[in-house]
PLY file of the C-alpha trace (Angstrom):
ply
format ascii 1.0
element vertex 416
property float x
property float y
property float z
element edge 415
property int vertex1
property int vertex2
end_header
74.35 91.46 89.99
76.97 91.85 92.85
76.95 95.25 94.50
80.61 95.16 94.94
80.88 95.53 91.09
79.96 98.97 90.41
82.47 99.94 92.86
85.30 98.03 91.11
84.85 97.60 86.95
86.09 100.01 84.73
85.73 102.63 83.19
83.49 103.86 86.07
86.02 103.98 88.82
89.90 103.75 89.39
91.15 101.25 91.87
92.67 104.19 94.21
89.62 106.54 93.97
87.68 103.83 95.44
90.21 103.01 98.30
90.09 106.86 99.12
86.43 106.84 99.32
85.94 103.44 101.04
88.39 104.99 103.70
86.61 108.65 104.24
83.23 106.99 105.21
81.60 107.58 102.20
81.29 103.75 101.37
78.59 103.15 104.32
75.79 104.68 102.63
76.92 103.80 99.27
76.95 100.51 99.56
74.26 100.28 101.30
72.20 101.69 98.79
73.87 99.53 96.85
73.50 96.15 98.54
69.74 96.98 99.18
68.40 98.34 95.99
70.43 97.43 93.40
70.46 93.74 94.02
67.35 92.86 94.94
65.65 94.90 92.50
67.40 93.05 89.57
70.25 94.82 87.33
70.73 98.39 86.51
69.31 100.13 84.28
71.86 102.90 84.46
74.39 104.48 86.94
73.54 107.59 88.68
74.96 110.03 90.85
73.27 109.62 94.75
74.31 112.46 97.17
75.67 111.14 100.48
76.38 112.68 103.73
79.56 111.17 105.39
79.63 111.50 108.85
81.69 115.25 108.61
79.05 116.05 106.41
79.78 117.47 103.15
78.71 115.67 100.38
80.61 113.45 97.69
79.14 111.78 95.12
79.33 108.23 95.39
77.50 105.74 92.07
74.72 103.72 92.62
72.22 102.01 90.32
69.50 102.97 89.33
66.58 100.42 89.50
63.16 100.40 88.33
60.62 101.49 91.25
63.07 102.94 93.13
62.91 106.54 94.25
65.68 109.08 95.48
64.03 109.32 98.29
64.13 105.64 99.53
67.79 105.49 98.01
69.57 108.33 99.96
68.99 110.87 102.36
68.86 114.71 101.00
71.42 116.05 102.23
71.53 118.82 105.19
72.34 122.45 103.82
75.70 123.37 104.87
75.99 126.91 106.93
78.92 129.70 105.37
80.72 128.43 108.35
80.74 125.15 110.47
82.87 122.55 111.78
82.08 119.67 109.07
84.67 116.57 110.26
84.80 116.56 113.70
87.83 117.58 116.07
89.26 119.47 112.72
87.86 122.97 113.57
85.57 125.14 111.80
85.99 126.30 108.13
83.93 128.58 106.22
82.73 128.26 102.85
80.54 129.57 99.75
77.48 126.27 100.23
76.57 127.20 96.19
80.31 127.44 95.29
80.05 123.74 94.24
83.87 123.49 93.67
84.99 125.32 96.77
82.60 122.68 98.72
84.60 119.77 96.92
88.27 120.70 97.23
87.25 121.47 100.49
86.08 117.80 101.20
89.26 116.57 99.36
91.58 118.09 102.32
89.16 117.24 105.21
89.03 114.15 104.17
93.36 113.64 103.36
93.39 115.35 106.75
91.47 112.63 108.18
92.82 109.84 106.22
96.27 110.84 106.93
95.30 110.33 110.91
93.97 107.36 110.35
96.69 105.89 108.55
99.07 107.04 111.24
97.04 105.39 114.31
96.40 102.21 112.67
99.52 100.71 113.93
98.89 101.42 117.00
95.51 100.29 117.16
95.97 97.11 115.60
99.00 96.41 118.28
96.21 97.56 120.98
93.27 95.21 120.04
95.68 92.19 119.15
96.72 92.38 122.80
93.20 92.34 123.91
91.97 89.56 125.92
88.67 89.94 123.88
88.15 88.06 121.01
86.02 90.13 119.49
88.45 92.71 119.43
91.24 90.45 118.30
88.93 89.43 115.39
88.65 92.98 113.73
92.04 93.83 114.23
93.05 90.81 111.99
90.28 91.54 110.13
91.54 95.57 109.62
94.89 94.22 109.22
93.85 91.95 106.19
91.90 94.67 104.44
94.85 97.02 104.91
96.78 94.75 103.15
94.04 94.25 100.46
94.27 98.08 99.88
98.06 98.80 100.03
99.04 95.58 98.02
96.37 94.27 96.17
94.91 97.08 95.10
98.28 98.33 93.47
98.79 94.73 91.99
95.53 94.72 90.24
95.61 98.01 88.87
98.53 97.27 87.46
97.09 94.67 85.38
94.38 96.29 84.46
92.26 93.40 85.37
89.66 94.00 88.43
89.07 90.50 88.81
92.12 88.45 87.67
93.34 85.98 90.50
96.39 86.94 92.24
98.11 85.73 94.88
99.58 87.68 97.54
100.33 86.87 101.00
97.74 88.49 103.81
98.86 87.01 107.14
95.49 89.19 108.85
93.36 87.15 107.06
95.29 83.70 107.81
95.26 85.29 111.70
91.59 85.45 111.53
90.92 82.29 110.01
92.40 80.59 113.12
91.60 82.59 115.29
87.87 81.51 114.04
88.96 78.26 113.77
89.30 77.95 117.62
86.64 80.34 118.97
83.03 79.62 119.85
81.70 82.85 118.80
79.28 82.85 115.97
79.92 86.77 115.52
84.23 86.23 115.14
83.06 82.69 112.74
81.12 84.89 110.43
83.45 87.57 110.35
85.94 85.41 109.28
83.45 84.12 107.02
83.34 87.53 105.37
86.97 87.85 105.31
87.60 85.32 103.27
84.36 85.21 100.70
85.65 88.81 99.93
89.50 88.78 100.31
90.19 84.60 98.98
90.41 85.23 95.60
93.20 87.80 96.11
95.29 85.55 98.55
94.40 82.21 97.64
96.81 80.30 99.97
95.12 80.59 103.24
93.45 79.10 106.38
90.19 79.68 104.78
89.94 75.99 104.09
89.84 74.81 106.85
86.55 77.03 107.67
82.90 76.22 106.91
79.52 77.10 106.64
78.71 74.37 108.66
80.46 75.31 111.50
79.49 78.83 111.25
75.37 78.01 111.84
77.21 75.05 114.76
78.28 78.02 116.46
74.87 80.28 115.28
71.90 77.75 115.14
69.41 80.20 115.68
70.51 82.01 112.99
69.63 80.89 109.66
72.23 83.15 107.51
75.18 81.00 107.12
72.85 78.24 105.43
71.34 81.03 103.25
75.19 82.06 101.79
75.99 78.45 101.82
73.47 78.34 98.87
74.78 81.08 97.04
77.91 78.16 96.20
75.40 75.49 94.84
74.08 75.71 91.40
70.73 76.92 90.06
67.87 74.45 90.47
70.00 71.88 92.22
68.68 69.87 95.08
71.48 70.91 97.73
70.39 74.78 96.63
66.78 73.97 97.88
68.16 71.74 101.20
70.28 74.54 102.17
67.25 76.98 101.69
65.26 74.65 103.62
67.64 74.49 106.08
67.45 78.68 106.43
63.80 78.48 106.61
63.72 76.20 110.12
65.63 78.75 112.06
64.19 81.33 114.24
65.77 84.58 112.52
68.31 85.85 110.22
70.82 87.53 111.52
73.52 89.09 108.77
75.83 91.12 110.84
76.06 93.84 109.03
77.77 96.80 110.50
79.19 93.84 113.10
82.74 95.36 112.99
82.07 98.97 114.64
81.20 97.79 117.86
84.62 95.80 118.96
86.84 98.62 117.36
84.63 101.32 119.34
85.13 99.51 122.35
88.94 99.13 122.37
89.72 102.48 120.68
87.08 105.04 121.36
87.72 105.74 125.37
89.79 108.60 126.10
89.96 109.27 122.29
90.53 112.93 121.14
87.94 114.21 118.99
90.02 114.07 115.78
90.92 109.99 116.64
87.06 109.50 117.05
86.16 110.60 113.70
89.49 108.57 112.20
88.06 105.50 114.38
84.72 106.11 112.54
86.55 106.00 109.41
88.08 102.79 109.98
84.73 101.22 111.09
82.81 102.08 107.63
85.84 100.78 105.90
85.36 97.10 107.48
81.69 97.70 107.48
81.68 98.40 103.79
83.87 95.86 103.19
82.02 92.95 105.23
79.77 91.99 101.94
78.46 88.68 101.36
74.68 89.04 99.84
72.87 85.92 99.32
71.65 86.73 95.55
71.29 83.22 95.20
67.57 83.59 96.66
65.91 85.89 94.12
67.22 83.12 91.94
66.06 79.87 93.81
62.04 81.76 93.45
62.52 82.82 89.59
59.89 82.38 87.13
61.39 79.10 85.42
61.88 77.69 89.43
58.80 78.13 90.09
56.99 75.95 88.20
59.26 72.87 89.45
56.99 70.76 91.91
56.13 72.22 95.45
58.80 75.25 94.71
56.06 77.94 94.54
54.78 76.59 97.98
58.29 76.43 99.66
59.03 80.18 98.56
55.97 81.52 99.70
57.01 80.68 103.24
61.11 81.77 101.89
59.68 85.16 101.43
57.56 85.40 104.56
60.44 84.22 106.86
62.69 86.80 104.72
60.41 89.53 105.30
59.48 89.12 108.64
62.21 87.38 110.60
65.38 88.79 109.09
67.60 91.93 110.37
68.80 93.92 107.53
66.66 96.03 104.54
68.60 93.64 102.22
66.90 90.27 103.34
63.99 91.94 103.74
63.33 93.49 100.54
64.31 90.08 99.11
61.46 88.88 101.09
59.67 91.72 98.72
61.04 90.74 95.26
60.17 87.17 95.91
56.90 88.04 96.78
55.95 90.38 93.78
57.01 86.66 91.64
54.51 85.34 93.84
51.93 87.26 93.17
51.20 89.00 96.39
48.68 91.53 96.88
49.13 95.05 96.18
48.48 96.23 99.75
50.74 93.57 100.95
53.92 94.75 98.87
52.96 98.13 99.28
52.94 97.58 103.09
56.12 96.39 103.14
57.52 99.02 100.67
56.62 101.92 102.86
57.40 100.38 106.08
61.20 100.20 104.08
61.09 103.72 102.81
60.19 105.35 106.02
62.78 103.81 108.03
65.48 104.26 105.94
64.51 107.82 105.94
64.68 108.27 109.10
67.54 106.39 109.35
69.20 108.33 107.00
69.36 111.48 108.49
71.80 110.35 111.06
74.39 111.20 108.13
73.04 114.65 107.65
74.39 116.33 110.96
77.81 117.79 110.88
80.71 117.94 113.36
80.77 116.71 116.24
77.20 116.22 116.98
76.82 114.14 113.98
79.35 111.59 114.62
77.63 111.56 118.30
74.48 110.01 116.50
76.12 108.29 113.75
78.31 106.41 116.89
74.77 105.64 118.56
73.28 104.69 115.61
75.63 101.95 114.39
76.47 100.75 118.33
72.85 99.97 118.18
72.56 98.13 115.27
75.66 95.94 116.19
73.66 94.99 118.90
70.47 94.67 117.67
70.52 94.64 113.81
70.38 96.97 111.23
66.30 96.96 110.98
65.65 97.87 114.51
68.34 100.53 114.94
66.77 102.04 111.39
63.22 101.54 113.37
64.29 102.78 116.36
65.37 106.24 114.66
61.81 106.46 112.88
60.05 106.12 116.42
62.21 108.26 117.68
61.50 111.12 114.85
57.52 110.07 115.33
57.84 110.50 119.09
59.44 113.98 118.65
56.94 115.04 116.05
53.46 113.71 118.12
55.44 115.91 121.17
55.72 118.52 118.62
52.26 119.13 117.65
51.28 119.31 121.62
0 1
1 2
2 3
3 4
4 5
5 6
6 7
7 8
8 9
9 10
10 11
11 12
12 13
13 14
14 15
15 16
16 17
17 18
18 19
19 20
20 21
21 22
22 23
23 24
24 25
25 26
26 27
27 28
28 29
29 30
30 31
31 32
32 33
33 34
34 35
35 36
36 37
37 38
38 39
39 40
40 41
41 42
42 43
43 44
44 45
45 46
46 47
47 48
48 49
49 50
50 51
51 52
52 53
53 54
54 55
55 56
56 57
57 58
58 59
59 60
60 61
61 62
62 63
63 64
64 65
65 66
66 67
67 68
68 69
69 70
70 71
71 72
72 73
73 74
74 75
75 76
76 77
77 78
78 79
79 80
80 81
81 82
82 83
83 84
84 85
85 86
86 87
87 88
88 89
89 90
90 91
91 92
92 93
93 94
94 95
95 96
96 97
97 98
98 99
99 100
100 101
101 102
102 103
103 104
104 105
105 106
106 107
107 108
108 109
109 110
110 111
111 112
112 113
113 114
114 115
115 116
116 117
117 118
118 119
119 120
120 121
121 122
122 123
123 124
124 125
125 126
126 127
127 128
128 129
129 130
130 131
131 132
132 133
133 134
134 135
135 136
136 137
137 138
138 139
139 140
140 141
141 142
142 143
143 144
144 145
145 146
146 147
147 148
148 149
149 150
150 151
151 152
152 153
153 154
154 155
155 156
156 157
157 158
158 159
159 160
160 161
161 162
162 163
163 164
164 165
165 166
166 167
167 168
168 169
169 170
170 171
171 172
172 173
173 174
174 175
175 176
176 177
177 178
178 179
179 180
180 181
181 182
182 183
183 184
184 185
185 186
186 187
187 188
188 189
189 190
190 191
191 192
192 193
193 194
194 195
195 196
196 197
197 198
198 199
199 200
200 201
201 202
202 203
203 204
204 205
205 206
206 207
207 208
208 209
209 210
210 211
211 212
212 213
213 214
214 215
215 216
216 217
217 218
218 219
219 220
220 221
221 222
222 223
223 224
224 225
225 226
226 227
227 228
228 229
229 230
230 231
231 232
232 233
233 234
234 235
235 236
236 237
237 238
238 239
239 240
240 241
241 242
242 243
243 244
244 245
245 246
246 247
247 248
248 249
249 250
250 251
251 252
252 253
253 254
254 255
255 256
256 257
257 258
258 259
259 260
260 261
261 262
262 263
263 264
264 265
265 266
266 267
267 268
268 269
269 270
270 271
271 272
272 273
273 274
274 275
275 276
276 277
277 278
278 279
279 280
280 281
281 282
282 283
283 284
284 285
285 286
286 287
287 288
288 289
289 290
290 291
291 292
292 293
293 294
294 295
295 296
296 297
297 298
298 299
299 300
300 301
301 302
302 303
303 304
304 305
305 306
306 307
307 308
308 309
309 310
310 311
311 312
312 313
313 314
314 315
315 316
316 317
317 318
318 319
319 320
320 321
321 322
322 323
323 324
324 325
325 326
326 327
327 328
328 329
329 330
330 331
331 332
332 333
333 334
334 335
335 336
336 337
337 338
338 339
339 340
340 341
341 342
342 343
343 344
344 345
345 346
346 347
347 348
348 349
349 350
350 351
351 352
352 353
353 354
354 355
355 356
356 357
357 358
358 359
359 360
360 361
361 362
362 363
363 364
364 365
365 366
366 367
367 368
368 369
369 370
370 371
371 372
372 373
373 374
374 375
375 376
376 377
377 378
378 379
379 380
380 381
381 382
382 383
383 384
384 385
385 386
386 387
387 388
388 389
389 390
390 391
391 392
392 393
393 394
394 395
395 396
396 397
397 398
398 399
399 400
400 401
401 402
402 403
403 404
404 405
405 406
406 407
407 408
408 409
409 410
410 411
411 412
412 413
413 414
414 415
């Protein structure tokens, strides 16, 4: 299935609900709940409510699958209790509150988070003229790549509701995502490529007529050849079963890691905006990071495919995907490659121990990592701004690991 669907076909949700979520942070754990269990772990059985804490910290319900084998516990954090009274969205004071009046909590989270979308939507201008002007092409590359998905939201979005068709083609102009495309186009950087990349598996549909030709996966992994991820969504454009499929797989397999860049996008804006920034800009700036981060969704599905049943009885497949989901398991960044690494290997066959291993070493990280959404105010956003500065750097996997060391550390100390 694509994860991007349950956000987007209807009846479930309406076009400008979801913009309004995507926007007040709510999309970073949703999604990635979504990306990691619901794809790898094959379709949905149903949809369920999942409690997520943004980074102010009250809770709105955002819909994820629900898979076989999976637990609420792996899936989402439980939220933190909320005190009477608190400050809940950084830099917009304290507010008091009923925490088992259910409907005072949510039309309270309704106008923290217009109040906050409201900021955002006024600074954007100005922090799109910023970064543009920046001598960094980092930063040039996610304020084209803001700009595009602001476009996607304030004219797309409208166009396609008004169909009533989620995924009907349309074409409408988006001059951020053309920007980006060149800019791409003429810089050596692997990380502005395969944002680009991004930009235009998501957004080309909607704006057909762009400079998204002209880019490749090719030149992605030219820029990246360590990095064995641009071959690995290069495969998800090849059919079932065929022999460029397997090549490209191959060609994955023969790099040192795989690097997805998730959560890329935070960094660069962080780095232009966040200096100096009042505490009411720096949760608006955190806003507009988990909207790009949300946004920048590519999963390779094609691999649970390429190690099916019916694939695996072709000649010498069984052998190739037994090193597929070793080098997915072990050598990727992200809970989503890895847990492919997991689903391939249950085809497989692999030992009880071995999948259970690798099951809890999932579960207890993204535990851990998940309680950097439970803390409110300002605090919170301090170690949600840590947390994801970290995993730009280093990867979604070790900044999740580096939390659960972290929380064992403390505890050991603890018990002292």
């Amino acid at each position: 299935m694509d994860p991007l669907r349950i956000w987007f076909d209807p009846p479930h949700v309406r076009w400008r609900r979801v913009v309004v979520t995507v926007l007040v942070a709510t999309v970073l754990v949703g999604l990635w709940v979504a990306q990691r269990r619901g794809v790898f772990e094959g379709a949905p059985a149903a949809a369920v409510a999942v409690k997520v804490a943004p980074a102010g910290g009250l809770d709105v319900a955002a819909v994820a699958p629900a898979t076989s084998g999976s637990t609420q516990l792996a899936a989402a954090p439980a939220p933190a209790r909320a005190a009477s009274s608190a400050e809940i969205v950084c830099g917009f004071g304290v507010v008091s509150f009923d925490p088992e009046d259910e409907k005072q909590i949510d039309a309270l989270s309704e106008e923290l988070h217009a109040k906050l979308e409201a900021l955002r939507v006024e600074r954007l201008p100005i922090w799109l003229a910023q970064m543009k002007a920046s001598p960094d092409e980092e930063v040039q590359a996610v304020a084209w790549f803001a700009q595009a998905i602001e476009t996607w939201r304030t004219k797309v979005l409208p166009a396609v509701e008004e169909q009533g068709k989620p995924w009907a083609k349309i074409d409408v102009p988006n001059d951020g995502l053309d920007e980006l495309a060149r800019l791409a186009q003429r810089s050596g950087d692997p990380q502005v490529y395969g944002l680009a990349m991004h930009a235009c598996g998501f957004l080309v549909d909607f704006s057909p007529r762009t400079a998204c030709a002209a880019l490749s996966f090719e030149e992605w992994a030219r820029r990246d050849p360590d990095n064995g991820y641009p071959w690995l969504l290069a495969s998800n454009y090849q059919a079932k079963g065929s022999a460029r499929r397997a090549q490209l797989i191959e060609r994955a397999m023969s790099t040192k890691e795989l690097r997805t860049g998730w959560g890329y996008a935070y960094e660069p804006l962080s780095r232009a905006l966040a200096p100096g920034a009042s505490a009411q800009e720096r949760s608006a700036i955190f806003a507009q990071a988990v909207t790009l981060t949300g946004i920048n969704l590519m999963p390779p599905v094609s691999v649970i495919d390429h190690c099916s049943d019916d694939e695996l009885r072709k000649d010498g497949r069984r052998t190739q995907c037994e090193y597929f989901a070793t080098h997915l398991s072990e050598h990727s960044d992200s809970f989503m490659l890895s847990s492919f690494g997991g689903a391939i290997g249950r085809q497989l066959g692999w030992s009880k121990d071995r999948l259970d291993s690798l099951r809890q070493k999932h579960e207890a990280i993204q535990v851990a990592a998940g309680k950097q959404h439970e803390a409110q105010g300002c605090d919170g956003l301090s170690k949600i701004e840590d947390y994801l500065a970290y995993q730009s750097k280093h990867g979604e996997l070790a900044a999740a690991r580096r939390v659960f060391n972290s929380e064992r550390h403390d505890t050991t100390t603890a018990k002292r």
